[in-house]
N, C-alpha and C positions, 0 to 999 in steps of 0.2 A: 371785492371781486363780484362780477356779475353774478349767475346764475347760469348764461347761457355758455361763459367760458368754462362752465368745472368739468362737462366731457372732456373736452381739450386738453385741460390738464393732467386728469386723470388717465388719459392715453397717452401721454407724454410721460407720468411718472410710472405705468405699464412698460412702455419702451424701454423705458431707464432699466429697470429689472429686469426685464427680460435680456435686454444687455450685459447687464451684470451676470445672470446665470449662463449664458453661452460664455463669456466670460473664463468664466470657474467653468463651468464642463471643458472649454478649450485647452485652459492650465491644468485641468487633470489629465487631461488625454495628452497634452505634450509629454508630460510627467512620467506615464503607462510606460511598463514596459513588459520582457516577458521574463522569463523564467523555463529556461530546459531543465525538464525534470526528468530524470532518467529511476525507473520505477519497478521494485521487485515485483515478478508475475500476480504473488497473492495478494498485492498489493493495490490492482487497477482498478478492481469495479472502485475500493473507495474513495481511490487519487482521480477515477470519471464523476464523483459526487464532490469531492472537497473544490475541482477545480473552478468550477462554477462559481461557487461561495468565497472563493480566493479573490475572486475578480469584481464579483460585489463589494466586494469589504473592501478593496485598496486599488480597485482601479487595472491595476497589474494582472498579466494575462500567463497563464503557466501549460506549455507544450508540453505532451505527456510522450514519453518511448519507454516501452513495456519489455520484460526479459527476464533472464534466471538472473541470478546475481552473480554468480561466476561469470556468464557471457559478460555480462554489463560492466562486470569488474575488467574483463581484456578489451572490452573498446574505451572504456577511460583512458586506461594505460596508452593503448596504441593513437591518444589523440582526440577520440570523440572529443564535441563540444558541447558536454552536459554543464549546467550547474549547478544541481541539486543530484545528491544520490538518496535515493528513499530503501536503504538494503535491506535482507530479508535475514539479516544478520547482525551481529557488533564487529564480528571479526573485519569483516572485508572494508568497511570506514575504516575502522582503527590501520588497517594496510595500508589502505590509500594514503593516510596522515601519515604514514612512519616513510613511506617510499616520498612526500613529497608534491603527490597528486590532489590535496586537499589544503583547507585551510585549518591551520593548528586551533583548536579548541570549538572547533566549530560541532562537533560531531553529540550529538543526544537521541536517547531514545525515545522516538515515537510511539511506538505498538508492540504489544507483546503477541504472537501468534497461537495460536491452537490449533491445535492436530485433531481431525476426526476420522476414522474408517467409517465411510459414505457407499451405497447404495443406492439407485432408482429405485430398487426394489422395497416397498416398503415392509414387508416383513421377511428380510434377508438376515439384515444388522440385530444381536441382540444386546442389552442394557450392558455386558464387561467385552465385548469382541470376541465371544467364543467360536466367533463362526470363523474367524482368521484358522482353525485346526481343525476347519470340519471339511468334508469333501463336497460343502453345497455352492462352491463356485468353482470356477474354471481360473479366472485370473485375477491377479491384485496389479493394480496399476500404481506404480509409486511414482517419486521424480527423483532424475538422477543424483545420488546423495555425493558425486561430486561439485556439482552444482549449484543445487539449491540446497541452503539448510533445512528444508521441510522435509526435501530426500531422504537427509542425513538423521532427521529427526524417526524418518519411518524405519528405515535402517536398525536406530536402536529400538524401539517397542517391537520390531520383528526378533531383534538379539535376547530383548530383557522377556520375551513369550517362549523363547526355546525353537523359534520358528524361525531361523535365518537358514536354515537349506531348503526353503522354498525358492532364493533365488534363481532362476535359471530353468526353471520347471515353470512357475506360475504367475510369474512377477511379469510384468510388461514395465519399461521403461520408459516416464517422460524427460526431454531435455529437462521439462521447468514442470512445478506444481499445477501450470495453464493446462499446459500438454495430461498431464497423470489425469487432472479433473475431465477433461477432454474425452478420453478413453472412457471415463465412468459412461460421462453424459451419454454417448453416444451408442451405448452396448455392447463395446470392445474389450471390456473388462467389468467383472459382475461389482466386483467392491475397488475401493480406494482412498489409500489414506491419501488425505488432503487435507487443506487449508480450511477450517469452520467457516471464512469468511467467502469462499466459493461457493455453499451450499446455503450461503441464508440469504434475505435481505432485509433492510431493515422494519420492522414490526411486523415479520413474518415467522413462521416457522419453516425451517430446513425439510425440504420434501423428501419424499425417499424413508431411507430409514439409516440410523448412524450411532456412531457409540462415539463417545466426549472424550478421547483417548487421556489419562490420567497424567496429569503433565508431569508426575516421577517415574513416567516410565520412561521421560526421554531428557537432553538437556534442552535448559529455556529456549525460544525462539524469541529472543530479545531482537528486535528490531530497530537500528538506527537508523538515523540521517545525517548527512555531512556536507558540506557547503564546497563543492569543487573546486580546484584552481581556478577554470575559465568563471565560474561565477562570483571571484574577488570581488569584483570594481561592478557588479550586476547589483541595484538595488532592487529589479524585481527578485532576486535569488531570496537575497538579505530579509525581503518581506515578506516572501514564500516560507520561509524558516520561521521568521519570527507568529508568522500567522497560525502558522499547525501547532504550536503551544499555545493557542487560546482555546477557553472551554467550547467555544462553537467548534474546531475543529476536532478538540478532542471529543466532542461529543458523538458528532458524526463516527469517527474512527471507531467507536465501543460500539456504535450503532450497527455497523458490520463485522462483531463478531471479534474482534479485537480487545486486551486491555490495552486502555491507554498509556504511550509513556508517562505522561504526567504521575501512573498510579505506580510507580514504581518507585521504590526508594535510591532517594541519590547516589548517585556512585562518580568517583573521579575520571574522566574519558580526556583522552591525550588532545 
């Protein structure tokens, strides 16, 4: 071969490749699909970080709808077209699967939650919650403990402090954990138990001031996931699930203040 043909060719075998890669991106993106993710309140800033990384890693694109879990639990029932429930519970999966609304054996926990009574104020909160019996705020903002299990969790550390006839006097109600943090941020309410994973972000510190509420003071906030009816036959759903049990996502999840499910000992789930 000449000399003066090896550009030539060399743009020929460029072409080639470059064809081959539109190629492969073309079959991946036929492939792509998406994923309705329907997503407990304390659970969005991380589901607005993993979703990105979801779609790096596999192509597949995951729409996020944020809620208590009780709301989210009656628009499954009445039809929504979710396929992914990310709950703020085990209970409400394990429902779903008994009524028929899920896919049987689909359901594992993702994230464990933590409770903290939170502050703007940075020297409100002190190191055990004693300020929850003091008269230096005005209101405690929780979420509704029909609702959301965070509610229910605040419910009990107000029960297990000797403080549950503050209801009705000092309490402010959020439908969701969003709502209660809401209230804090805003200066509607001086403290507020909430979600850890509201008040951090990752490799920061939690501003304000807050006490790490003792998780025997409440029961766990095990956190599952379950693969919906309408997301049967969805392999973005299928890869959406399989993907949050990889150490990247679980990494991220601890990153905002969560344990991971992974850190959790196995347990049998219907």
């Amino acid at each position: 071969m000449c000399h003066g043909s090896l550009p030539l060719v060399l743009a020929r075998l460029a072409a080639r490749a470059g064809l081959v890669v539109a190629l492969a991106a073309g079959c991946l993106a036929a492939h792509a699909g998406e994923a309705r993710v329907a997503v407990a309140t304390n659970f969005l800033k991380a589901m607005q970080a993993l979703a990105p990384a979801f779609t790096a890693a596999t192509g597949h694109t995951a729409s996020i709808s944020a809620g208590s879990t009780g709301k989210l639990y009656s628009q499954v029932v009445a039809g929504a077209p979710f396929d992914v429930l990310l709950a703020a519970d085990a209970a409400t999966p394990a429902r779903l699967l008994e009524e028929g609304h899920a896919v049987a054996g689909s359901a594992f926990p993702y994230a464990v939650g933590r409770l903290v009574l939170w502050s703007r104020d940075p020297g409100l909160v002190d190191g055990d919650g004693a300020v929850l019996a003091s008269d230096r705020y005005r209101r405690l903002a929780v979420a509704n403990p029909r609702l959301s299990p965070y509610g229910a969790a605040a419910r009990e550390v107000l029960e297990a402090r000797g403080l549950d006839g503050l209801a009705g006097r000092r309490i402010v109600m959020g439908e969701n954990i969003g709502q209660a943090w809401q209230f804090v941020a805003t200066g509607n309410a001086e403290l507020g138990l909430v979600a850890l994973s509201q008040v951090m972000a990752p490799g920061q510190e939690p501003g304000g001031s807050l006490w790490r509420v003792p998780p025997e003071l409440h029961g766990e906030i095990r956190q599952d996931a379950v693969l919906l009816a309408p997301g049967r036959d969805n392999e973005a759903a299928h890869a959406f699930l399989a993907w949050l049990r990889t150490p990247a996502a679980q990494a991220t999840i601890r990153a905002f203040g969560y344990a991971a499910g992974q850190d959790m000992p196995p347990r049998s789930v219907p």
